[in-house]
N, CA, C and O atoms as CSV, one atom per row, in Angstrom:
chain,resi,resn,atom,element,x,y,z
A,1,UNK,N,N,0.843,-1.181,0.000
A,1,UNK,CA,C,0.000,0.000,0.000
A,1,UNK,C,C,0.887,1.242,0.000
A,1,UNK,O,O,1.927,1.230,0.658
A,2,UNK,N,N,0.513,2.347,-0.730
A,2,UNK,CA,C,1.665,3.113,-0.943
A,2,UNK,C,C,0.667,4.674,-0.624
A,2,UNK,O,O,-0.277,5.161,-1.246
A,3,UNK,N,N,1.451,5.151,0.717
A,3,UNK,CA,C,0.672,6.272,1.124
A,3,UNK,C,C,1.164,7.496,1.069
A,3,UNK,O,O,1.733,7.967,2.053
A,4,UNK,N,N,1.017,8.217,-0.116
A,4,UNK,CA,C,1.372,9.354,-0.657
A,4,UNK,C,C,1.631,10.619,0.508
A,4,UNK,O,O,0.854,10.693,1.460
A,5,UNK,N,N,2.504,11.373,0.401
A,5,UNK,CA,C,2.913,12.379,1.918
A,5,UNK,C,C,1.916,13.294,1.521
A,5,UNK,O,O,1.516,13.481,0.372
A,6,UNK,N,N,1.529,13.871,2.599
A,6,UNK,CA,C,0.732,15.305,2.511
A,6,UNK,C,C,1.520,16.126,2.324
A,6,UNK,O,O,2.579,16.218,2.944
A,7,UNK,N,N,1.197,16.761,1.563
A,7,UNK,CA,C,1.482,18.340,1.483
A,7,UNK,C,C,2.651,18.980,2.634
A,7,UNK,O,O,3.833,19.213,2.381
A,8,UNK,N,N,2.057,19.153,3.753
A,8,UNK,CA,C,2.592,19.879,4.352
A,8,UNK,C,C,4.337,18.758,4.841
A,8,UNK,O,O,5.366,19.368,5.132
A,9,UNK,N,N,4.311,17.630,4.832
A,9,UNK,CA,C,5.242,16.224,5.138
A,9,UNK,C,C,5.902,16.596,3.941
A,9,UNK,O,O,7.113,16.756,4.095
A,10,UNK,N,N,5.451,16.791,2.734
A,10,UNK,CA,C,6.441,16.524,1.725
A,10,UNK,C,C,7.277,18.292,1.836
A,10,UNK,O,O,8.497,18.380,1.703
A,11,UNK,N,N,6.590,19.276,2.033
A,11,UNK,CA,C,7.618,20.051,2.475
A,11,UNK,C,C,8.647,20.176,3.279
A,11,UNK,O,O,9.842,20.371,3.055
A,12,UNK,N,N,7.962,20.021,4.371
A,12,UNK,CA,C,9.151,19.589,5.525
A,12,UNK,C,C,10.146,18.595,5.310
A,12,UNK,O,O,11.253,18.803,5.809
A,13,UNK,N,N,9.893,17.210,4.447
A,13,UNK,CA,C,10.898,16.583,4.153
A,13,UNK,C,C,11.868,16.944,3.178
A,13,UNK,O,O,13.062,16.654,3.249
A,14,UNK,N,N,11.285,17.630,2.203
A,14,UNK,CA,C,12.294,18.134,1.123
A,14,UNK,C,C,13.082,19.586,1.776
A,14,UNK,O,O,14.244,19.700,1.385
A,15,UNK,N,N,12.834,20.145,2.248
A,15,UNK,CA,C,13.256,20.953,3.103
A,15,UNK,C,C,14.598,20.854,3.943
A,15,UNK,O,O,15.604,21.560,4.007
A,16,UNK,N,N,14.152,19.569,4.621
A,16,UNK,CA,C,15.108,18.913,5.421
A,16,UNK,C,C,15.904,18.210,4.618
A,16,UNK,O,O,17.033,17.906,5.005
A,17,UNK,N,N,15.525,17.907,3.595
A,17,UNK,CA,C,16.541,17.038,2.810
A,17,UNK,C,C,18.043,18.112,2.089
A,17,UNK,O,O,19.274,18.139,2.112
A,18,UNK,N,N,16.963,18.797,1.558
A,18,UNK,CA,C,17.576,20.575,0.623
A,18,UNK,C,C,18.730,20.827,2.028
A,18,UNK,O,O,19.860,20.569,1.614
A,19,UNK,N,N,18.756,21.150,3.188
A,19,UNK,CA,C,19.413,21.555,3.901
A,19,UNK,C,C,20.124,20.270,4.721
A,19,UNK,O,O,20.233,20.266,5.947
A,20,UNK,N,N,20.444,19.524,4.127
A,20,UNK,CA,C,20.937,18.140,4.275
A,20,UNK,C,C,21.404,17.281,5.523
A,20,UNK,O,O,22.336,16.516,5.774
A,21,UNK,N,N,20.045,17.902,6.330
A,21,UNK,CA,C,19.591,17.374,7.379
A,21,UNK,C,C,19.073,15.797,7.290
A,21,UNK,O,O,18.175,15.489,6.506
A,22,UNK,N,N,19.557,15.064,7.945
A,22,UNK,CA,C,19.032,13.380,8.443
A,22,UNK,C,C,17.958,14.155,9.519
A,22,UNK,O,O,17.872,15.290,9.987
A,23,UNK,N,N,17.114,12.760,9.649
A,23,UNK,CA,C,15.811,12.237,10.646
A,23,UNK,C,C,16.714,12.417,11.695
A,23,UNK,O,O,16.676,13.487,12.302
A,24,UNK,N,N,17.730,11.336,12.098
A,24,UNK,CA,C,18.889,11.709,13.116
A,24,UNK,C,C,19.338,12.848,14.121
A,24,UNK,O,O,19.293,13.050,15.334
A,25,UNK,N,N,19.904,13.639,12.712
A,25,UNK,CA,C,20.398,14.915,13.223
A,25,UNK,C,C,19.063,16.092,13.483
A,25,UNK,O,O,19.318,16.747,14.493
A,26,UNK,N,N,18.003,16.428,12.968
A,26,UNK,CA,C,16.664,16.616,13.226
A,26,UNK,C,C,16.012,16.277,14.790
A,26,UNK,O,O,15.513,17.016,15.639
A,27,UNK,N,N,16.246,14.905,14.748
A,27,UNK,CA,C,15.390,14.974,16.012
A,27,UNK,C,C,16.489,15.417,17.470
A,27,UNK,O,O,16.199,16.010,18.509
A,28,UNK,N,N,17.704,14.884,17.030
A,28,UNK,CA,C,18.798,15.275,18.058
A,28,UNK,C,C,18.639,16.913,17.944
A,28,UNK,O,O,17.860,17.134,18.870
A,29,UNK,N,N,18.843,17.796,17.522
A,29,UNK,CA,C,18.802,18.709,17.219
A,29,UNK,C,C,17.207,19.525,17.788
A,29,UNK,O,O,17.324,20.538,18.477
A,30,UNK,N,N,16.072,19.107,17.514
A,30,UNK,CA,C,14.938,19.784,17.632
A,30,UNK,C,C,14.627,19.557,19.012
A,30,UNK,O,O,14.051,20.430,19.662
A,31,UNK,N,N,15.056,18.139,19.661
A,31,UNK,CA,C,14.671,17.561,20.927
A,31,UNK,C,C,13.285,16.402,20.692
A,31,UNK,O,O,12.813,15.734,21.613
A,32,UNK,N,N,12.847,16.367,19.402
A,32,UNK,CA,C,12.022,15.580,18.525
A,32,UNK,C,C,12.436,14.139,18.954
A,32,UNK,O,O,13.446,13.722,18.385
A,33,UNK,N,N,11.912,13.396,19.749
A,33,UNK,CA,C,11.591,11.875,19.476
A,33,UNK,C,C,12.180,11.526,18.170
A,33,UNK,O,O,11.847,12.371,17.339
A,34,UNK,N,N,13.003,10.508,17.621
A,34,UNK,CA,C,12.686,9.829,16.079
A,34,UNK,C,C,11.817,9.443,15.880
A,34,UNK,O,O,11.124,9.821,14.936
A,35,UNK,N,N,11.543,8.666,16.567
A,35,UNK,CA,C,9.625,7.877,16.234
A,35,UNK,C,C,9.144,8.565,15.569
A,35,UNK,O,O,8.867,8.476,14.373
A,36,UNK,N,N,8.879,9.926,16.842
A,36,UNK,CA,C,7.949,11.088,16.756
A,36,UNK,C,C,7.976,11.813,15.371
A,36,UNK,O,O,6.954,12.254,14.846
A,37,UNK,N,N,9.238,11.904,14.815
A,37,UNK,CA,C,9.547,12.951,13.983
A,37,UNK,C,C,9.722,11.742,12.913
A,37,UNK,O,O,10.422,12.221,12.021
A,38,UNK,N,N,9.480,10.704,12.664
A,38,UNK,CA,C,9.120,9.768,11.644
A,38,UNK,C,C,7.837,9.778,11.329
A,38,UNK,O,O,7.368,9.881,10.195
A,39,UNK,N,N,7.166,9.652,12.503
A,39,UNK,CA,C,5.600,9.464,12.487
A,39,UNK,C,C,4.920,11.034,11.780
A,39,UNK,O,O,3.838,10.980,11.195
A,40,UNK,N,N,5.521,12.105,11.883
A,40,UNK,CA,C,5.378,13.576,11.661
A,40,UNK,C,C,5.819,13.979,10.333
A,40,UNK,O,O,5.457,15.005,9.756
A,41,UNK,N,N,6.766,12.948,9.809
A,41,UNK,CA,C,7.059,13.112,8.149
A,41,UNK,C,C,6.288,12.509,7.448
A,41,UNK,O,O,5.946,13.146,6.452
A,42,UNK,N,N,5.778,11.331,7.571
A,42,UNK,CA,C,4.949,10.596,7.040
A,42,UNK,C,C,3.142,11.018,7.447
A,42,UNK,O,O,2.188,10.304,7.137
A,43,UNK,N,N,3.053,12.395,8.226
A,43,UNK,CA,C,1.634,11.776,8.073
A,43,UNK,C,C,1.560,13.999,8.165
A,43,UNK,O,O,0.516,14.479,7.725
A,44,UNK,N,N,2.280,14.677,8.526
A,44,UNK,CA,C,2.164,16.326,8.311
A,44,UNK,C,C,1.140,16.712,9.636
A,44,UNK,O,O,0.604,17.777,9.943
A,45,UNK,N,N,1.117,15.491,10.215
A,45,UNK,CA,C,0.325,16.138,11.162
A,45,UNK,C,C,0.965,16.737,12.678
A,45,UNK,O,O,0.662,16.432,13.831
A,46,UNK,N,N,1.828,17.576,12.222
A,46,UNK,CA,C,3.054,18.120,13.383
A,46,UNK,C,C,2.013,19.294,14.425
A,46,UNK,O,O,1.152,20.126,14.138
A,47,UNK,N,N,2.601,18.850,15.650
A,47,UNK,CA,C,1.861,19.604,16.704
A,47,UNK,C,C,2.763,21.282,16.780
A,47,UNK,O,O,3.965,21.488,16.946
A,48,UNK,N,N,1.900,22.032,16.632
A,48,UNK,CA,C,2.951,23.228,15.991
A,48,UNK,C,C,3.928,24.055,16.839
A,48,UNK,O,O,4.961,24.549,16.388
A,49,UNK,N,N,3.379,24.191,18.495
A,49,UNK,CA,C,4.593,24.592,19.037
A,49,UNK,C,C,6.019,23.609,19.373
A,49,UNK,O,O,7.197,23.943,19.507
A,50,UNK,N,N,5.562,22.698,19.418
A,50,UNK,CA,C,6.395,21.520,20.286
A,50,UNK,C,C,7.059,20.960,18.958
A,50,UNK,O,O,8.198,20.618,19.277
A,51,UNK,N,N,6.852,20.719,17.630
A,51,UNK,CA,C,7.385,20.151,16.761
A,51,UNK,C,C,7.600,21.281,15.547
A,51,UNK,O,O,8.748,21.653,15.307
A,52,UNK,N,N,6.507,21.804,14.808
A,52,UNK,CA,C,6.831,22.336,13.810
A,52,UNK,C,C,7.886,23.686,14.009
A,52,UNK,O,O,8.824,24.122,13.341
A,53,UNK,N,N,7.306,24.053,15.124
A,53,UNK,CA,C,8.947,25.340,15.620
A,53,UNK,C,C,10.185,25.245,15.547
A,53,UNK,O,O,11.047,25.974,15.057
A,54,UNK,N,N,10.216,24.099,16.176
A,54,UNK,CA,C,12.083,23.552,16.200
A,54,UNK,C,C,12.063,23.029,14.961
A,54,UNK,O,O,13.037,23.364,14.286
A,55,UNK,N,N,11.313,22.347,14.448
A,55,UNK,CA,C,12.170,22.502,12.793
A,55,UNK,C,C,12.060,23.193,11.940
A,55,UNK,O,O,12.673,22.715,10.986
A,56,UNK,N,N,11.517,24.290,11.646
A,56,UNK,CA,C,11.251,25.801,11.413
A,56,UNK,C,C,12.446,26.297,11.572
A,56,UNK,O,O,13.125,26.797,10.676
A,57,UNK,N,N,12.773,26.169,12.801
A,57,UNK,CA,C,13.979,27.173,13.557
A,57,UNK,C,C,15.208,26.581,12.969
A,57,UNK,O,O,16.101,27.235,12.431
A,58,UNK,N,N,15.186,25.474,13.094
A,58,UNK,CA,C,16.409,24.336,12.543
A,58,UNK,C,C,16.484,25.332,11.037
A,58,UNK,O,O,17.546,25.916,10.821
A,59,UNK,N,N,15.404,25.476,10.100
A,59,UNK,CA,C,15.554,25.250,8.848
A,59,UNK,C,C,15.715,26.757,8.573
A,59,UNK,O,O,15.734,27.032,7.374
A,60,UNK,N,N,15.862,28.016,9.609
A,60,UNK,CA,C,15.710,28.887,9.569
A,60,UNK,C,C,14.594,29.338,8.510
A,60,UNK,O,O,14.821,29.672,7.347
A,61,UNK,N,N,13.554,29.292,9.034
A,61,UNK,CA,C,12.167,29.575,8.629
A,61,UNK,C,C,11.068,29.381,9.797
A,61,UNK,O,O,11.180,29.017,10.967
A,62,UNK,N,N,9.968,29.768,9.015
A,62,UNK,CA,C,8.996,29.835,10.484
A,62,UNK,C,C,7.867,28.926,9.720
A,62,UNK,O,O,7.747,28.609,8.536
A,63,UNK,N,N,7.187,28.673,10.744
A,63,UNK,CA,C,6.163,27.180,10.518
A,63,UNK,C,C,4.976,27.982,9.526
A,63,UNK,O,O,4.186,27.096,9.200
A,64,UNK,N,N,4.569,29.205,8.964
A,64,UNK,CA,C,3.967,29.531,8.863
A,64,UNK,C,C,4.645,29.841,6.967
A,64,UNK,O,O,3.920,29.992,5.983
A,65,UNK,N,N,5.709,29.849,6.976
A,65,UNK,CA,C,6.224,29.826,5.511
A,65,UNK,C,C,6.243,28.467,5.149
A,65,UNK,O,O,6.327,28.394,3.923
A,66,UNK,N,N,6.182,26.853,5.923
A,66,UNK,CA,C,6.249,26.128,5.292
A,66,UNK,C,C,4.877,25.537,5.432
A,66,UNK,O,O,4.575,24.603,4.689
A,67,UNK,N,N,3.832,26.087,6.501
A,67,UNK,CA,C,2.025,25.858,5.968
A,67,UNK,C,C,1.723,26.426,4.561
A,67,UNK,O,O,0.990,25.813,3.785
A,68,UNK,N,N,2.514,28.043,4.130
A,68,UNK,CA,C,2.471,28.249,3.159
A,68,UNK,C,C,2.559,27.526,1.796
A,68,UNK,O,O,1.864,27.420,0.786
A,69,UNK,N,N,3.766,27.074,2.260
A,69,UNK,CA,C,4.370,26.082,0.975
A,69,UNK,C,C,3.618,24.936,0.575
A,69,UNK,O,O,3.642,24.472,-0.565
A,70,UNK,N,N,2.780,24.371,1.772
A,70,UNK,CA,C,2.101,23.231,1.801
A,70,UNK,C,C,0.764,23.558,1.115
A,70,UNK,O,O,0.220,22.774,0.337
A,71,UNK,N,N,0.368,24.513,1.378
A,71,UNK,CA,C,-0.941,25.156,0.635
A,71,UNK,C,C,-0.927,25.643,-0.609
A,71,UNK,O,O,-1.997,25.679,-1.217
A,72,UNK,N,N,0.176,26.074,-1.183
A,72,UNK,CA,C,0.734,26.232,-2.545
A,72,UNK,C,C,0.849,24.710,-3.139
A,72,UNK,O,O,0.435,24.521,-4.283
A,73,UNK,N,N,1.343,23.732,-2.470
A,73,UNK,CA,C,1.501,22.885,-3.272
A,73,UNK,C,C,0.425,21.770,-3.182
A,73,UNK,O,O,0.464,20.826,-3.970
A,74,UNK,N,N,-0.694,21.888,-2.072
A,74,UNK,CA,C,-2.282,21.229,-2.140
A,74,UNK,C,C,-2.722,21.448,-3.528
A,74,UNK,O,O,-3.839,21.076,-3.887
C-alpha cells in the first residue's frame, strides 16, 4: 500500500533534505523523538509549538512559511 505524503510532510521533508539534514540529526537537534519525527514526516500532522517550531527554527524559517508552501503545493 503506498501512502502518498501530505502536502505539508512533503515540504518539511524536502526541506530537510535541501538543507541536508538526516531524521537523526533533526530529532537530536529539535529535541524531537525519532519515532515522533518519523511518524510527523509521514503523516504532516506536526503539533505546531512543540514540533513544527524547532524545525522551522532548525531550517531557519517559520512554521507559517512552510504551511504556506504546503498550501501552494495542495
Amino acid at each position: 500500500m503506498n501512502n502518498p505524503l501530505t502536502p505539508l510532510a512533503q515540504v518539511v521533508t524536502v526541506a530537510l533534505n535541501d538543507a541536508g539534514l538526516s531524521e537523526n540529526t533533526t530529532a537530536k537537534r529539535t529535541g524531537i523523538p525519532r519515532s515522533t519525527l518519523r511518524r510527523r514526516l509521514m503523516t504532516g500532522d506536526f503539533h505546531y509549538e512543540t514540533e513544527l517550531w524547532p524545525v522551522a527554527r532548525l531550517l531557519s524559517t517559520t512554521p507559517s512559511a512552510l504551511v504556506a508552501l504546503a498550501e501552494d503545493a495542495a
